[in-house]
Every structure is written in structure tokens, then in C-alpha cells.
C-alpha positions as CSV (number, residue, x, y, z in Angstrom):
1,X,-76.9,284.5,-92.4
2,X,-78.9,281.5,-92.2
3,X,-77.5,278.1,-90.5
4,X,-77.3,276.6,-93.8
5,X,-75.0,279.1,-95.1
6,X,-72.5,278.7,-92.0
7,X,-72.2,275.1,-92.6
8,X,-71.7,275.6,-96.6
9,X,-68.9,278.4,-95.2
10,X,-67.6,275.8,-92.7
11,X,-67.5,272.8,-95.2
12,X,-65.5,274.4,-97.4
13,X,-62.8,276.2,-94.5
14,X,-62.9,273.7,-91.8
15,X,-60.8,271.1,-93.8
16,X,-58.6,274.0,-95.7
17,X,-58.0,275.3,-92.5
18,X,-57.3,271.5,-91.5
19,X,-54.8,271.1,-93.9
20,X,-52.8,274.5,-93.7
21,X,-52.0,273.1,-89.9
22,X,-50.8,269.8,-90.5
23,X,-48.8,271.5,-93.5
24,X,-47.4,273.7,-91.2
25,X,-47.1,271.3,-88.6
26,X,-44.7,268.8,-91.1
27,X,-42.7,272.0,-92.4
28,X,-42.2,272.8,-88.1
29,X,-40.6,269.6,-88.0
30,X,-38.5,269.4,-90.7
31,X,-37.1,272.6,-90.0
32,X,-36.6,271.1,-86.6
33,X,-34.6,268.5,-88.0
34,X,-32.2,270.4,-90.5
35,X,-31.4,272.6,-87.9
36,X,-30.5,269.8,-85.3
37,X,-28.6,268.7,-88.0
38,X,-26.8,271.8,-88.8
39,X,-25.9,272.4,-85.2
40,X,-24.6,268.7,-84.6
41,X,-22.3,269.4,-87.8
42,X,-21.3,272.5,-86.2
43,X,-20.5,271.7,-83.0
44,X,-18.5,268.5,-84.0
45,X,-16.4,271.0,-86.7
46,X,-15.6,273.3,-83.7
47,X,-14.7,270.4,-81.5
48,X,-12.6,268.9,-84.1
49,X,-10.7,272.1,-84.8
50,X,-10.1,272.6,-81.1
51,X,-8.2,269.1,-80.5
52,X,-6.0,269.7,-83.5
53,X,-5.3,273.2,-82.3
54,X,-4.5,271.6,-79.1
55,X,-2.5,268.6,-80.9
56,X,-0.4,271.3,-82.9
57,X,0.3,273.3,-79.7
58,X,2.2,270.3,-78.2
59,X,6.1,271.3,-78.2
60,X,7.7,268.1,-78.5
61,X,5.1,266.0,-80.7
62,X,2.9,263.1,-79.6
63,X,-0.9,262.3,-79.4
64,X,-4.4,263.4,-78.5
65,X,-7.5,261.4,-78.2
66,X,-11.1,262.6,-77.3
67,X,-13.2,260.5,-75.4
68,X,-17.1,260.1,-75.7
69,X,-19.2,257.8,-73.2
70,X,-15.5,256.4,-72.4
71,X,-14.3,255.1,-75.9
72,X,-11.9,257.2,-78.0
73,X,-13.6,258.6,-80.9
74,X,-10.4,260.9,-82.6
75,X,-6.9,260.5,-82.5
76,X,-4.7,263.8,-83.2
77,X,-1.1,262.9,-83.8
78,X,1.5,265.5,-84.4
79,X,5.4,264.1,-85.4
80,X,8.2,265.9,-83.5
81,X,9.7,267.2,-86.5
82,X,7.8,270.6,-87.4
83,X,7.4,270.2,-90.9
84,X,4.7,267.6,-91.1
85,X,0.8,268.8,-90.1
86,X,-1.5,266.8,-87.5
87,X,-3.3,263.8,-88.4
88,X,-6.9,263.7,-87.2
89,X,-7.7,260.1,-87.4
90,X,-11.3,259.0,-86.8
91,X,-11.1,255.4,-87.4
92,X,-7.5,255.4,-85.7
93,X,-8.9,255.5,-82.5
């Protein structure tokens, strides 16, 4: 092969080649993202479900908060009476 034909070969592939890695590169990062996302979701499900387990477990009724960076972010409540469920309250705290 002649130099001429590696740079017709090159001028074509270079900027394909170009293009499947910044494709690649964008669909890296969005994967990235949704899966943050996913996991963020997932954790705060599991969190969630663990303060009303606690809130339920309480014998005599009353309240649990969980704290992040020191303000309270949920409030449990569980009456004394055993037929009603536990509030989780978001925007009670």
C-alpha cells in the first residue's frame, strides 16, 4: 500500500472511529447516571421501610424521626391503639 491509500483508509476511519467513542463515552455516562439514580431510590426505600419497621415495633405508640446533616427529614408516628398503621410523614418533620 501506497501512503495515499493509508490516508484515504484513515480519512474515512479516523473520524468513525472518532465518533463511536464519544458515543460510547455519552452512553457511559448516562448509564452512570440512571444507576446513581436507581441506587439513591433504593437506598432511601430501604431506609424508609426500616424506620417504620422500627416505629411499628414501639409497644406503647409514639414517634420516630430520622435526621440528616442535623434536621429531621421523616417523621414515623404510630397511635397507641393497635388498629391504626404508622404514618410516615415527610413534610411533618
Amino acid at each position: 500500500m501506497t501512503w495515499l491509500e493509508w490516508m484515504g483508509a484513515g480519512g474515512i476511519s479516523i473520524p468513525v472511529l472518532l465518533l463511536a467513542y464519544f458515543a460510547l463515552r455519552r452512553t457511559k455516562s448516562a448509564l452512570e447516571m440512571c444507576l446513581q439514580v436507581f441506587l439513591h431510590t433504593r437506598t432511601e426505600r430501604e431506609h424508609r421501610a426500616t424506620m417504620i419497621a422500627m416505629a411499628a415495633a414501639l409497644p406503647q405508640g409514639g414517634a420516630a424521626a430520622r435526621f440528616e446533616q442535623g434536621q429531621p427529614t421523616w417523621l414515623f408516628y404510630k397511635h397507641s391503639e393497635p388498629g391504626p398503621r404508622v404514618i410516615a410523614s415527610r413534610e411533618a418533620a
